[in-house]
C-alpha positions as CSV (number, residue, x, y, z in Angstrom):
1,X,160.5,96.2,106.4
2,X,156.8,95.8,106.0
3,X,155.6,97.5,102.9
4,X,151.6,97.6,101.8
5,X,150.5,98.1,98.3
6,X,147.4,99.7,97.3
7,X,145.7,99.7,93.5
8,X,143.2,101.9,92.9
9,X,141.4,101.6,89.5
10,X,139.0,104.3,88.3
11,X,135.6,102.4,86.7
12,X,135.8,103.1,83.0
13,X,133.8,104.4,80.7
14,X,129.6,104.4,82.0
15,X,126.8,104.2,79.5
16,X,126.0,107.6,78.6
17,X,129.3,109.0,78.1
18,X,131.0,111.5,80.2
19,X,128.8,113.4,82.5
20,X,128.6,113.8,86.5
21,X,127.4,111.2,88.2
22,X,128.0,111.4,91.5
23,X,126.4,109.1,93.8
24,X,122.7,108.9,92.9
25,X,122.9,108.1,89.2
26,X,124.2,104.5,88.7
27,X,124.5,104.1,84.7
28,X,126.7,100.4,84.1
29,X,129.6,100.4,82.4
30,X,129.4,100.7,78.8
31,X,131.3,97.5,76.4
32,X,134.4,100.4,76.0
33,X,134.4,101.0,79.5
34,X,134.4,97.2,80.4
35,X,137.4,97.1,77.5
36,X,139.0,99.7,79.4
37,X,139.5,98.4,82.7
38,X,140.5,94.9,81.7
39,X,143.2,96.8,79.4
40,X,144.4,98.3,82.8
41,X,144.9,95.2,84.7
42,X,145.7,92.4,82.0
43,X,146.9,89.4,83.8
44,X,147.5,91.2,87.1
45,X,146.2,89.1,89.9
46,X,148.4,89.7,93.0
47,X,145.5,91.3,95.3
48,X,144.5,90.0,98.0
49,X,141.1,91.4,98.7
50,X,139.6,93.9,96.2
51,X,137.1,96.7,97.7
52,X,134.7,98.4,95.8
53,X,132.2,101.4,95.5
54,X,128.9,100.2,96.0
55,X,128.0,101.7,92.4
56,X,127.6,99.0,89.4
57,X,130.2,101.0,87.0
58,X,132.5,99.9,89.9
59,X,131.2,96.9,91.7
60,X,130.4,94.5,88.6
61,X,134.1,94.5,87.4
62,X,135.2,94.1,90.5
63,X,132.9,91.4,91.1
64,X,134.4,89.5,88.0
65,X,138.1,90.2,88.6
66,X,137.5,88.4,91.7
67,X,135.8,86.0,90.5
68,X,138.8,85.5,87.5
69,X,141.3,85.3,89.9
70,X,139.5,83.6,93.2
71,X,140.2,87.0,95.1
72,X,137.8,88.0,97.6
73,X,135.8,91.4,97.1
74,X,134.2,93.8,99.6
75,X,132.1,96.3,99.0
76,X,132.6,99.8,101.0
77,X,129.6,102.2,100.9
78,X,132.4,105.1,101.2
79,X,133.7,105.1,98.4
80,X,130.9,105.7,96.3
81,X,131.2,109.2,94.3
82,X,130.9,112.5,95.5
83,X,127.5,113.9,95.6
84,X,127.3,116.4,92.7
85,X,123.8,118.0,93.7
86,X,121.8,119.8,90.9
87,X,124.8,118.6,88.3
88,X,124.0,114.7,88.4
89,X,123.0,113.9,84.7
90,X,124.7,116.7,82.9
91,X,127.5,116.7,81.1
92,X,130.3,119.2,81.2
93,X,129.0,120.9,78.6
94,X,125.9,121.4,79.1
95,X,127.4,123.0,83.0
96,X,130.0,124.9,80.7
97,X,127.4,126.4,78.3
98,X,124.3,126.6,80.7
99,X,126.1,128.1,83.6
100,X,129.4,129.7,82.5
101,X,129.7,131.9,85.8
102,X,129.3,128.9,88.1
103,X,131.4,126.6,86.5
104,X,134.3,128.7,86.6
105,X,133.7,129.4,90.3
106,X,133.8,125.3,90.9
107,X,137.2,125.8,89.0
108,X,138.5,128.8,90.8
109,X,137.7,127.0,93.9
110,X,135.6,123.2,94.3
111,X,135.9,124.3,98.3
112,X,133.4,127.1,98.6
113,X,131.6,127.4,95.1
114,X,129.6,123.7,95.0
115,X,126.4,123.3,92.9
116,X,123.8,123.4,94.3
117,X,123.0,120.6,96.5
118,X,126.5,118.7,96.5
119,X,128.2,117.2,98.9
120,X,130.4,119.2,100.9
121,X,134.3,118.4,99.6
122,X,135.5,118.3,103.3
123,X,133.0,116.1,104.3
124,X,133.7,114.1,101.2
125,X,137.5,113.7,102.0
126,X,136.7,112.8,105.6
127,X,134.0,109.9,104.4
128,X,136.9,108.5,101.9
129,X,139.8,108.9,104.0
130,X,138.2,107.3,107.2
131,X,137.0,104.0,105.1
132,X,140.8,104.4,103.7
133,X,142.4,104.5,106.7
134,X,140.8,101.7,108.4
135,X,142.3,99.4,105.3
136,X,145.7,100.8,105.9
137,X,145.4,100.2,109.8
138,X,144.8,96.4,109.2
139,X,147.2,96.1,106.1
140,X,150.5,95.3,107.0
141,X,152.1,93.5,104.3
142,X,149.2,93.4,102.0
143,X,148.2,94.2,98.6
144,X,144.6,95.5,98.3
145,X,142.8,96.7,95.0
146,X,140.2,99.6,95.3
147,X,137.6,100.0,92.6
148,X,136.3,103.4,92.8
149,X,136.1,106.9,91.3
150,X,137.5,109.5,90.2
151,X,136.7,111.5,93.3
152,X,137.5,108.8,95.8
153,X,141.1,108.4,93.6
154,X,141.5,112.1,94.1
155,X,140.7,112.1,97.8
156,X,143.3,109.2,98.4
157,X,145.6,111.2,96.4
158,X,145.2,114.3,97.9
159,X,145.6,112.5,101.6
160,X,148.9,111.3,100.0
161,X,151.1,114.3,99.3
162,X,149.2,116.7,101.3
163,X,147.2,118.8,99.1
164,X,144.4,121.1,100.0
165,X,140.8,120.5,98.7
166,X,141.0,124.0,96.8
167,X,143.2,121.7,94.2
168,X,141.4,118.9,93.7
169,X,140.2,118.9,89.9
170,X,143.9,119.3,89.5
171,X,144.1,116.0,89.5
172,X,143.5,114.0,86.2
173,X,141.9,110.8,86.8
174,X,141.3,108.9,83.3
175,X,138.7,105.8,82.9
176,X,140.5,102.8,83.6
177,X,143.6,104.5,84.8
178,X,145.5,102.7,88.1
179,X,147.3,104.4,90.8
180,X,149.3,103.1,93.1
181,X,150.3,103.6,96.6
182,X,153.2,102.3,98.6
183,X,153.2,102.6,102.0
184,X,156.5,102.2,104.3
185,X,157.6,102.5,107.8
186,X,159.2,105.7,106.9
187,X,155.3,107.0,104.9
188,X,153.3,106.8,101.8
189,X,154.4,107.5,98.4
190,X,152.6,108.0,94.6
191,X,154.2,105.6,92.8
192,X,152.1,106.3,89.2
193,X,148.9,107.6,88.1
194,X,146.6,106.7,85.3
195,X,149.0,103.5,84.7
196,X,148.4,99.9,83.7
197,X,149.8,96.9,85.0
């Protein structure tokens, strides 16, 4: 039976603390965030290719994992973050306190209450799930690490065990945290989120 395992690794904590990001701010990871992430993988090295957000709180410790272990690394432009429109640069309180009635319609439903500006979720999924499903069409056998975020994590999730886009933000995603996916002739299962290795 041919099995292929994929890591996915949330970046860890950005300078600036927890705000949204999305795709056009591109803060580095801060010294806990780097701490973080090398907690999550310790030793770990039996990827075979790791692929990577464009964005530097993913791509530069991805970039020296790779270069640790002598693994290759690929950058995919799809899994950079969800836009988050007129969000990008707050934090969640300043969205909580600022703009109580929209927040909780995000909550309520992510689907058809987006700030103003963001990405359309569907259109999200579909960007993530393509570039995912191309790795998974070529990956018999394999084991691939994904550096990304917490939106791409919760797309691949979601693809996984079939949940709508109205329960997204259900999901908890935490810096540093690895999930893992096994995929089998007989489907693809969640083996653990927000774990180490």
């Amino acid at each position: 039976m041919t099995e292929t395992v994929i890591d996915l690794i949330r970046h860890g904590e950005p300078v600036g603390g927890q705000r949204y990001r999305g795709h056009n701010i591109d803060d580095p990871l801060s010294e806990k965030g780097w701490s973080q992430m090398w907690h999550a993988v310790g030793e770990y090295n039996a990827w075979e290719q790791i692929i990577t957000s464009p964005l530097q709180r993913c791509q530069a410790f991805a970039r020296a994992l790779g270069e640790r272990h002598g693994i290759e690394v690929t950058v995919e432009h799809r899994f950079k973050e969800v836009g988050f429109g007129a969000w990008e640069g707050l934090s969640h309180h300043e969205i909580k306190t600022s703009k109580p009635d929209e927040f909780q319609s995000f909550l309520r439903n992510p689907v058809t209450h987006r700030p103003q500006g963001a990405e359309v979720l569907d259109d999200f999924i579909n960007r993530v799930s393509s570039a995912y499903d191309e790795i998974v069409a070529h990956s018999q056998s394999k084991h691939y690490l994904i550096v990304a975020h917490a939106g791409v994590i919760r797309a691949v999730i979601a693809r996984t065990i079939h949940a709508p886009p109205a329960s997204f933000y259900r999901i908890k995603v935490s810096y540093g945290g690895i999930t893992r996916i096994r995929r089998t002739e007989t489907g693809e299962m969640l083996e653990f989120l927000n774990g180490a290795l």
